[in-house]
N, C-alpha and C positions, 0 to 999 in steps of 0.2 A: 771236454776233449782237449785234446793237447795241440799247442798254438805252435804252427809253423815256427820251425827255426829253434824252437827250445828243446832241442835235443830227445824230448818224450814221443813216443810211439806205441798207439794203443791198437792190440791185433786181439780182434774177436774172433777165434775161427769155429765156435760151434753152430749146431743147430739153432732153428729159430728159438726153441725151447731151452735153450741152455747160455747163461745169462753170465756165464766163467769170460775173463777177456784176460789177455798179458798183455803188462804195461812193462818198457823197459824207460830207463829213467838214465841219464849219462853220471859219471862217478862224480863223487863228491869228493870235495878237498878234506884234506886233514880236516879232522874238528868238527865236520859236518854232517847232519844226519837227515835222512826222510822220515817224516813225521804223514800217517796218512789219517785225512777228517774228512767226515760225513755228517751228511746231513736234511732233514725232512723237511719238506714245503709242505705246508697244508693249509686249503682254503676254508674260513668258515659258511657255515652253509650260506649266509647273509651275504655273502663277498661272492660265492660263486653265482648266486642270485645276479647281483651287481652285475657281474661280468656278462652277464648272458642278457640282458635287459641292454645295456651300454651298446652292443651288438647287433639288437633284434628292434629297437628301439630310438628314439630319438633322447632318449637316456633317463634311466629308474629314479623312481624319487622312493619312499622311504613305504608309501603304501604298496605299490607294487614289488617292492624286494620280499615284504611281508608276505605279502599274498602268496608270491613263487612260492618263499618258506614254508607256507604251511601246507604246499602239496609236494614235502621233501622235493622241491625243485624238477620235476616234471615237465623237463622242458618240452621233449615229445608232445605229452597233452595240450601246453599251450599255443604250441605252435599249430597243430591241428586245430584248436577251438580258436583260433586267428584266423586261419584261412575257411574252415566250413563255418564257421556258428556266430561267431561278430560281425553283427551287418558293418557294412560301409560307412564311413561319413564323407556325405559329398560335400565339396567346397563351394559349387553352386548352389546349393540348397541354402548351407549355412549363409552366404551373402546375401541369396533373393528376401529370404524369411526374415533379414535385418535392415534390412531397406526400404523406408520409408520419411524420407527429409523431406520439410515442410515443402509445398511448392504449389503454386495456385495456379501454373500453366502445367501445360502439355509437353513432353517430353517423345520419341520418337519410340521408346519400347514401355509409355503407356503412360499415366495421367493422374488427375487426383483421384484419390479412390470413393472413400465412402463420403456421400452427401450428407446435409448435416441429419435430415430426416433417419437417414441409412445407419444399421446397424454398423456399428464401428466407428460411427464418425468420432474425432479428436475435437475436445473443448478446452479454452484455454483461459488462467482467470488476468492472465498480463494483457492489457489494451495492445499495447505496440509489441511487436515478432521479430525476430531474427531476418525474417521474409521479408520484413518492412524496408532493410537499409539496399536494396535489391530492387527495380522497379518491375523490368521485366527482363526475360531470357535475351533477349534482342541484342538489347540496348547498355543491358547493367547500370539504364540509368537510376540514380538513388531517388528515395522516395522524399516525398515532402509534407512535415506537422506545424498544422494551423491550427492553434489553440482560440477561442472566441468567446468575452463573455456574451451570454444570452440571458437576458433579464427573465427570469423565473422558473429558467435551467439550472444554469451555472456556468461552470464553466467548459466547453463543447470543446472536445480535442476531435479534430478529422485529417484522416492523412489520404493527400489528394484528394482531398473534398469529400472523402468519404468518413462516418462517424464512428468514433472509435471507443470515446469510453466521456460520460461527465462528471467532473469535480465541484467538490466545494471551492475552494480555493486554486489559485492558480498554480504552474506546474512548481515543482519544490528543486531547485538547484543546489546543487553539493557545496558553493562559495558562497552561497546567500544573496546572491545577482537575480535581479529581475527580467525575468524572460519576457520579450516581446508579443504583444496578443496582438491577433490581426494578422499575423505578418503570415508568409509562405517561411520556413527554417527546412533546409537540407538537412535529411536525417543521416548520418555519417555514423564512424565507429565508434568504441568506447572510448577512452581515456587511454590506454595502453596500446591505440590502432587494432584493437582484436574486432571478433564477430561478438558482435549482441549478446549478454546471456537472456533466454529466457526466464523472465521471473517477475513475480510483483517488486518492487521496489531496485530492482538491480540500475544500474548507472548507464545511461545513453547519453549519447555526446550528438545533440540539435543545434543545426547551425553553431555558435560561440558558446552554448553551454551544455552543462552534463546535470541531465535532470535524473529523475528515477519515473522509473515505469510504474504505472498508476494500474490499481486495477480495472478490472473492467465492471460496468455502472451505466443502467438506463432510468434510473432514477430522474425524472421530469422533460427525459426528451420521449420514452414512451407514451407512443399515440398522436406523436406529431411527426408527420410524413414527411416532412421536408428535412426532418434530423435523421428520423429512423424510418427506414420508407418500408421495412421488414417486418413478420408478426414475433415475437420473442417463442421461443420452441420450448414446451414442457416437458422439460428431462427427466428422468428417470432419480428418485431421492435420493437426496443427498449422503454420501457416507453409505449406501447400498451394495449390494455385488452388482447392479444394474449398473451403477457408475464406478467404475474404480479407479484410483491414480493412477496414472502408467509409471514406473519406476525402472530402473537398469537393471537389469539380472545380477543377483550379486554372484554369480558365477564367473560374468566376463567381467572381472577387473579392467582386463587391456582396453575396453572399447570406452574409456574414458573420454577418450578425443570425439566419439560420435554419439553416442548414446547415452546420455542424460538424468539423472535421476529428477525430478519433478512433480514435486505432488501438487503441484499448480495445473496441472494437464491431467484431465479425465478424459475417460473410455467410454464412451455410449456404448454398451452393449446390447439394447435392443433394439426393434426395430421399430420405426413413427411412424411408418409409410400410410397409417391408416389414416391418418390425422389428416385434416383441412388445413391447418396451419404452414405446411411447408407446400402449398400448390405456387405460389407467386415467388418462390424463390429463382436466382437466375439459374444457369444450368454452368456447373464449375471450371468442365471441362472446354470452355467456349468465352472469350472475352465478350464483353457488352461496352459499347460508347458509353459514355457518363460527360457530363456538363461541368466536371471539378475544373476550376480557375487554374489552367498550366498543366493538370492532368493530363495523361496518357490515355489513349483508348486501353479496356482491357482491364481496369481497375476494378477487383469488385466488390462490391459492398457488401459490410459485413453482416453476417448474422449472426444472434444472440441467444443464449439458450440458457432458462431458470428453471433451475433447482433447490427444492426444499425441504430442508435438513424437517425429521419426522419425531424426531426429539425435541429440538430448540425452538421449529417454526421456523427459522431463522432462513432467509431469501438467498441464495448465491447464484448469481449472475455470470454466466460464461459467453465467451463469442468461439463460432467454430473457428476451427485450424486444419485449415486444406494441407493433406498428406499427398505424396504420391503415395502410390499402391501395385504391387505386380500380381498377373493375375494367374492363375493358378492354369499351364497349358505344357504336362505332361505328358510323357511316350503313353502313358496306361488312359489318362484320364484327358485329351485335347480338349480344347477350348470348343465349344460347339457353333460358334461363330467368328474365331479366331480373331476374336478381337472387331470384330466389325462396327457394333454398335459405338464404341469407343473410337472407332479411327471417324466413324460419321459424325459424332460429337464435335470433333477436333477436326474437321475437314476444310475451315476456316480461316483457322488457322497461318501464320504466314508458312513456306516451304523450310522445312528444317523445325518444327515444332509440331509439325504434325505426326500425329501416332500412326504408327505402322502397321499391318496384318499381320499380326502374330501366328497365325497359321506355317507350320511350317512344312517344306516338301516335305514328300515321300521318298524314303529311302532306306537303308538297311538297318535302323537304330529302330525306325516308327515304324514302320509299314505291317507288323503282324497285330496293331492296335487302329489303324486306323478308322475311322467314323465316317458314315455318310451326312451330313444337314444336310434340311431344307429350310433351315430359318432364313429369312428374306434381308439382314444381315451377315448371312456368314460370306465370308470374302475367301477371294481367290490368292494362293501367296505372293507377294509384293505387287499388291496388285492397290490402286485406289477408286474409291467412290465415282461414281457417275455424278453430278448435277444436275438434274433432271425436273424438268414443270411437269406436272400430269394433269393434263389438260381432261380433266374430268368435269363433270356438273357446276359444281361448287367452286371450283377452281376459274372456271369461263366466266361464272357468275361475274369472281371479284378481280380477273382481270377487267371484263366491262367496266366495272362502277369507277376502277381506280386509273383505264386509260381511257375510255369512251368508246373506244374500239368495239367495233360489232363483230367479234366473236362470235361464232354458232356453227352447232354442228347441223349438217341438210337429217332432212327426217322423210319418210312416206313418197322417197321416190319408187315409183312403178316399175319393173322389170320389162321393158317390149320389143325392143329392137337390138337386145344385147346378143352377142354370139354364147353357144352353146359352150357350159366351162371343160364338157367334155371335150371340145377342140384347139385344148392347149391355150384357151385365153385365161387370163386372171379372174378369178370370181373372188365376192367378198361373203364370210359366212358371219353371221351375229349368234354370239350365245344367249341363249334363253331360259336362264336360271327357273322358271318358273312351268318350264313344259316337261312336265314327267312322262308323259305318253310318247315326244315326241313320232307323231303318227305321218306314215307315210303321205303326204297330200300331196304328190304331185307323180305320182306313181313310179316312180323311177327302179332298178334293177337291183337286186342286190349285187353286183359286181361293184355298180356305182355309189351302192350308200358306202360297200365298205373303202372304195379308193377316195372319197373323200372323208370321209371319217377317218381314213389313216391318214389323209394329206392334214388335217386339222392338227391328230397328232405331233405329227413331225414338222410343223411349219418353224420357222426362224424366228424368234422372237426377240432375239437378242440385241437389236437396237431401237426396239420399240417395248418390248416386255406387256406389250397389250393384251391382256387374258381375255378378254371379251368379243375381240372384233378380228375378224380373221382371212387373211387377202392370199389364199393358196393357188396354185396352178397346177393343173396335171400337165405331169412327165412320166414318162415309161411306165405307167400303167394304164387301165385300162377301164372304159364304159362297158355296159350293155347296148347292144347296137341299135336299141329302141330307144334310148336316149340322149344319143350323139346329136338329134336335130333339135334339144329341150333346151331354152334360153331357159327358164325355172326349172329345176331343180328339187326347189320344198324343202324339207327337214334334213339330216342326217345325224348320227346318234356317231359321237367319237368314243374314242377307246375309253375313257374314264366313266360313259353313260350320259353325257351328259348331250344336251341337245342343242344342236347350229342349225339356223335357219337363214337358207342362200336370199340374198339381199340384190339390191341393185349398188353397182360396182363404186358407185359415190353414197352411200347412206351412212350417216354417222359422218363424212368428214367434216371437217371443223374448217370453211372459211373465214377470210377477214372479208365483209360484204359494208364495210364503213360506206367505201364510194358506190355499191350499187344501187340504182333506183328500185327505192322500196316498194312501190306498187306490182313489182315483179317476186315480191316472195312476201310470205306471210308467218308471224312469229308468234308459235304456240307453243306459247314455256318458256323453254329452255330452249326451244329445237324449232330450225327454219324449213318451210315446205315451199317448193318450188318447182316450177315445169320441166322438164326435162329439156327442152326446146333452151329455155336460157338459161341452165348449167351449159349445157355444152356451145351453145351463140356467144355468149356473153360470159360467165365465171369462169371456166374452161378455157376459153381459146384469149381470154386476159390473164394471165398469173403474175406479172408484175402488179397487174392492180388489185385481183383478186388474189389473196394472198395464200394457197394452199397449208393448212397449222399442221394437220394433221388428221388422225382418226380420232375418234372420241376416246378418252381413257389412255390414248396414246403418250409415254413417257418422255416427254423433246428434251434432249441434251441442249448446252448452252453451245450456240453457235451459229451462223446464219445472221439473217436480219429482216426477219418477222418480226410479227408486234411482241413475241414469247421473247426476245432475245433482249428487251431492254434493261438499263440498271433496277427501275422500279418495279418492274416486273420482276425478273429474278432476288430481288431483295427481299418481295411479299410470299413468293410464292415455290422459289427454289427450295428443292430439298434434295440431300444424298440418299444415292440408293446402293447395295451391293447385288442382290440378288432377289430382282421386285417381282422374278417370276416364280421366287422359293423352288430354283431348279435344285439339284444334286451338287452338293458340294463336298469335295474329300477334304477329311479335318485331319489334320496329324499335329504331335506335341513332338516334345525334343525333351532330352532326358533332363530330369531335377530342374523341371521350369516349372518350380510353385511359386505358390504365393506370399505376397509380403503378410510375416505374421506380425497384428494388430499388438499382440501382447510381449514382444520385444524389443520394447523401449520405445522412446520416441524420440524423433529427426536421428534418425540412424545413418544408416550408409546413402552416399549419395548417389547415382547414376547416369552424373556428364560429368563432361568435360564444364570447367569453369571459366571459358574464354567467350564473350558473348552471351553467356546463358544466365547467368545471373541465380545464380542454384547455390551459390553458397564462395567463400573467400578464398578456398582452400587453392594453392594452386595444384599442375601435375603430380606433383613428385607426391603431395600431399594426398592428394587421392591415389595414386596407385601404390598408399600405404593401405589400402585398405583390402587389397590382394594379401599384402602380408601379414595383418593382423589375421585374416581367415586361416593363412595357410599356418601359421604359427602355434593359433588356438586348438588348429586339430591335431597339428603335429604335438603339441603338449596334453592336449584333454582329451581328445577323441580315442576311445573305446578301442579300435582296429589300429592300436599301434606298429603292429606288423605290417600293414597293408600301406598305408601313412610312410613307411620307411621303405618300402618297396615303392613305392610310388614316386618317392623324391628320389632316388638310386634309377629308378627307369629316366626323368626326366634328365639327367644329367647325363644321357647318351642321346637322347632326342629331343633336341635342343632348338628352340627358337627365337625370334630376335627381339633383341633388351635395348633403352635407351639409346640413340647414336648410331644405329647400326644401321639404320635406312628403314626401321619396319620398328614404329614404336607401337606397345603394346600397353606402357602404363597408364594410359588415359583408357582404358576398354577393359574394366575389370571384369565383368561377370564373361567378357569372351577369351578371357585368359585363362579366368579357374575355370571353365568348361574345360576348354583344353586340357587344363593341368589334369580334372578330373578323368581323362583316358588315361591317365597312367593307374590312378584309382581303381576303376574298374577292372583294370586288365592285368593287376598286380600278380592274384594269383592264374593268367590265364597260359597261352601261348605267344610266343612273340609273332607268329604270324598274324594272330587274331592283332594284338596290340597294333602292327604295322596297316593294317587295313583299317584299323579306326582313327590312325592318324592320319595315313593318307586322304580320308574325306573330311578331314577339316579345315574347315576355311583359313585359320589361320594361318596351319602347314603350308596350305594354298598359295597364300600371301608371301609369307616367308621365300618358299623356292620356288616361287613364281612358275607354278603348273597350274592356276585355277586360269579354265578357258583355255590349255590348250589343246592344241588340235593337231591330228596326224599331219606327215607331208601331202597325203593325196586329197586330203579335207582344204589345206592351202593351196591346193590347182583348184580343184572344184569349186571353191565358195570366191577366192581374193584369184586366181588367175597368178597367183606366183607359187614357186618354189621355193617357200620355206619350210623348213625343216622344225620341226617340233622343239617344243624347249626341254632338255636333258637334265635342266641342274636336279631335279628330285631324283631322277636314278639315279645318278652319277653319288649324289647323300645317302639313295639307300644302301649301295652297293660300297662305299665308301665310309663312312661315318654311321648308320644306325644298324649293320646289320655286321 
């Protein structure tokens, strides 16, 4: 077309169809003439390919241009087999399924995973770990190697007293210097300040030298307990598919920095649990005291596991390698105790290492999947373990033997002068697992079998969790008027069939009778029988002396100061409970929350922050590269390139906070790619739908500080002021994302 100001003027005045235009052109000087050239642009089919990839894509490589080519560039169909027929790929998944860094504690979204017995546990054939130069999450205090000879050992390496691997000769140093035996040596970094590599022979820098990593060898300290206090675990043979090496996917190039290749590190793929040999093991997820010289609590000794080559004969010796693990608590598929048994494992724990309920609310993402449990594990969301003594048989037993304390529950008191429980007093009912008849014996109404029978049902258990013993009272309902005057009662049959027999109002409880005069009760068993006259003279009207515990079976929280509430009691006899009545619990998952898969490398992505935790050297900026290698991988290999490019195109209008900004996010990877993942799913959706899934996430939350707010009439009602709701998120919608 003709450029302003040069004199040409191009007047098209036909129809759409009629393609004639006059050009007028200014005169030309002497000598001069208009020459008119044309000319054809034409894309090859390869190029047009290109062009339409470079657009739709995060940009075509050479298979992909192919591919277009050979459906003469069909761009129509691919775009449609983009949006209906290429699943997704989440950037959650792809993280969780890669993460697995060695770690021998507890972590807040879950723990080490497979035990060594457990199908999947990691074996490794290097003595000393990456884990090693690490002591614990706490402290990041470093670990410490004492080498010892032992005459008809050898030579016994143990880090923090605990035993690692034995040699012929002593450790082998890179300059030919003799390392100190006897001594404690700080286990510090390599020679270039890096992390540890794993491997036999690779180069550690102990105290002032840089020895090489030995393998691991129970060769003469096997059988002597003061070395190896562990049974050695028969692994699946050697060079098997039962045992395989764990290697780097040679797909993911990029994840050089985390994921490892290692044929030093095998897979147990079966499962031992049958086996005698792993009962005396400790429990992973839980620190244990140890007697190591300068040691830490928490340190735990290693175990060792042989295997043998079926060809050679030949002996290979492995120690495990505590993984973390995430566990598999899906929208479709929830966790069925949300993590319970794990967070009870880990309940020990100091505050900030203990694992959390993984259960997640109920709300618009989970709620058309959600689960009822009743496992006596599954937990409520954010919710933690109780503490609990349950002062049962066995348990009264060894509180006695181990405080002297005379413990006992009363037994064979007589019903005579009690009021009627028809009359709104307390009555106590006992179950009697063993009466199938339960047969009316003391004649009472049916009005009244069924209001206490319902009163059984619906009683509170929830601070006591006692299935057996049962202290109900009638309210607003109703006797038979024949037995408004009956201190006994007799049987009644509760909703589930099963049978309570009314008691007298103290039977079963559990005094401390240490100070009372024995001639006044007599002890048959387990259980003390006494007059009614000196319960209520005497046990009764003392309760500072006579110390009320509880009902028998009753579950005592730690708290108080009974005899239940001392260190040594709670140390022998405490245990966590979530749900010890196996009430009704709703289980719900949260989208692309699997599991870490076993067969994607090993010490993969990590899952804290590196400040205090002692998880690994990397600092922030290092770990929340691990956000970008996910998002990078998919953006270049993932299947759903159209979707992947919409995705990143949505996020770049709904935007939230990076480095600096008051709301850092690089330390919180898998709660970023979640995030990121709502633009994923909602690529090909509506922008309303998208808006609603951002608004209930927490990090949006974060960001424009609307998570927690509350109307202005919610701040008269609840605080007694007038304030006014926070606006910054509408003011972003209506401003910025819409």
């Amino acid at each position: 077309f003709a450029k302003t100001g040069s004199g040409v003027s191009v007047n098209c005045p036909g129809a759409e169809d009629d393609e004639t235009c006059d050009i007028t052109v200014p005169p030309l000087r002497e000598g001069e003439v208009y020459a008119l050239e044309s000319y054809v642009h034409e894309l090859a089919a390869h190029e047009e390919a290109a062009r339409f990839l470079e657009q739709a894509t995060f940009g075509p490589n050479l298979n992909g241009i192919n591919a277009m080519v050979s459906t003469s560039n069909d761009f129509e169909s691919w775009v449609g087999e983009q949006i209906n027929v290429v699943p997704k790929s989440s950037h959650r998944q792809f993280f969780r399924k890669r993460t697995n860094p060695k770690l021998e504690y507890a972590y807040d979204v879950g723990a080490v995973g497979s035990f060594p017995c457990e199908k999947f546990s990691r074996w490794r054939k290097y003595a000393l770990s990456s884990r090693d130069q690490i002591d614990n999450r706490k402290t990041s205090t470093l670990k410490y190697l004492q080498v010892d000879l032992v005459p008809g050992v050898g030579y016994v390496w143990k880090v923090d007293g605990n035993f690692r691997t034995v040699t012929e000769g002593p450790p082998v140093t890179t300059d030919g210097s003799t390392f100190p035996l006897g001594e404690r040596q700080k286990i510090k970094w390599t020679n270039g300040g890096s992390w540890m590599s794993d491997c036999v022979g690779c180069v550690i820098q102990v105290g002032d030298h840089n020895i090489q990593n030995p393998a691991v060898n129970v060769q003469g300290a096997e059988g002597d307990a003061s070395i190896l206090p562990y049974d050695v675990v028969d692994l699946p043979a050697y060079g098997s598919l039962d045992l395989p090496s764990i290697e780097s996917p040679a797909e993911y190039p990029m994840f050089s920095t985390w994921i490892h290749e290692n044929e030093a590190t095998l897979l147990n793929t079966t499962d031992l649990e049958d086996s005698d040999q792993c009962n005396n093991f400790p429990n992973f997820r839980q620190p244990i005291p140890h007697n190591g010289v300068g040691a830490p609590d928490g340190v735990f000794p290693t175990v060792f596991g042989r295997s043998i080559d079926p060809v050679t004969l030949e002996e290979h010796i492995f120690a495990y390698d505590p993984h973390f693990s995430f566990y598999e608590n899906t929208v479709e598929n929830p966790l069925m105790d949300g993590g319970g048994q794990v967070v009870i494992d880990t309940a020990d724990l100091v505050a900030g290492t203990q694992v959390k309920c993984q259960n997640a609310r109920r709300n618009l993402l989970n709620e058309d999947h959600c689960k009822m449990s009743y496992l006596s594990t599954a937990c409520e969301p954010n919710t933690r373990p109780d503490k609990v003594v349950v002062i049962d048989m066995p348990n009264l037993a060894g509180i006695r033997a181990l405080t002297g304390r005379k413990l006992f529950p009363l037994s064979g008191l007589v019903i005579t002068d009690e009021i009627s429980p028809c009359s709104s007093s307390t009555s106590r009912w006992v179950k009697d697992e063993t009466d199938t008849s339960c047969e009316n014996v003391a004649g009472i109404g049916e009005m009244t079998q069924d209001t206490f029978g319902d009163l059984i049902d619906r009683r509170d258990i929830s601070g006591t969790h006692n299935l057996k013993v049962a202290d109900v009272r009638r309210v607003l309902r109703e006797c038979d008027s024949a037995d408004t005057s009956k201190s006994y009662l007799g049987k009644v049959q509760a909703g589930d069939g099963s049978c309570w027999h009314h008691v007298h109002r103290s039977e079963l409880t559990v005094f401390d009778l240490t100070d009372a005069d024995a001639s006044q009760y007599i002890v048959t068993g387990d259980k003390v029988s006494m007059s009614t006259s000196f319960l209520y003279d005497t046990i009764e009207a003392n309760p500072s002396i006579y110390t009320e515990i509880g009902k028998l079976d009753d579950h005592i929280q730690d708290g108080g100061s009974h005899p239940i509430n001392t260190d040594e009691v709670q140390s022998a006899f405490a245990t966590y409970e979530f749900n010890a009545a196996s009430g009704a619990v709703l289980m719900c998952g949260s989208p692309d929350e699997v599991s870490s898969d076993p067969f994607e490398g090993d010490n993969g992505f990590d899952v804290s922050k590196p400040q205090g935790t002692g998880t690994r050297s990397s600092s922030i900026w290092q770990l929340s590269t691990q956000r970008h290698v996910t998002w990078a991988h998919l953006a270049l290999h993932g299947a759903d390139e159209l979707r992947q490019k919409m995705a990143w195109s949505l996020s770049q209008i709904v935007a939230v906070g990076l480095p600096g900004s008051g709301m850092v996010f690089n330390e919180e990877t898998e709660h970023y790619i979640a995030f990121y993942d709502i633009f994923v799913n909602y690529a090909f959706g509506n922008y309303r739908q998208l808006m609603g899934a951002f608004s209930f996430n927490n990090i949006m939350g974060g960001w424009l500080s609307f998570t927690g707010n509350k109307s202005l009439q919610a701040n008269i009602d609840e605080e007694g002021k007038a304030n006014f709701p926070d606006e910054n998120f509408a003011r972003e919608i209506m401003q910025l994302f819409s």
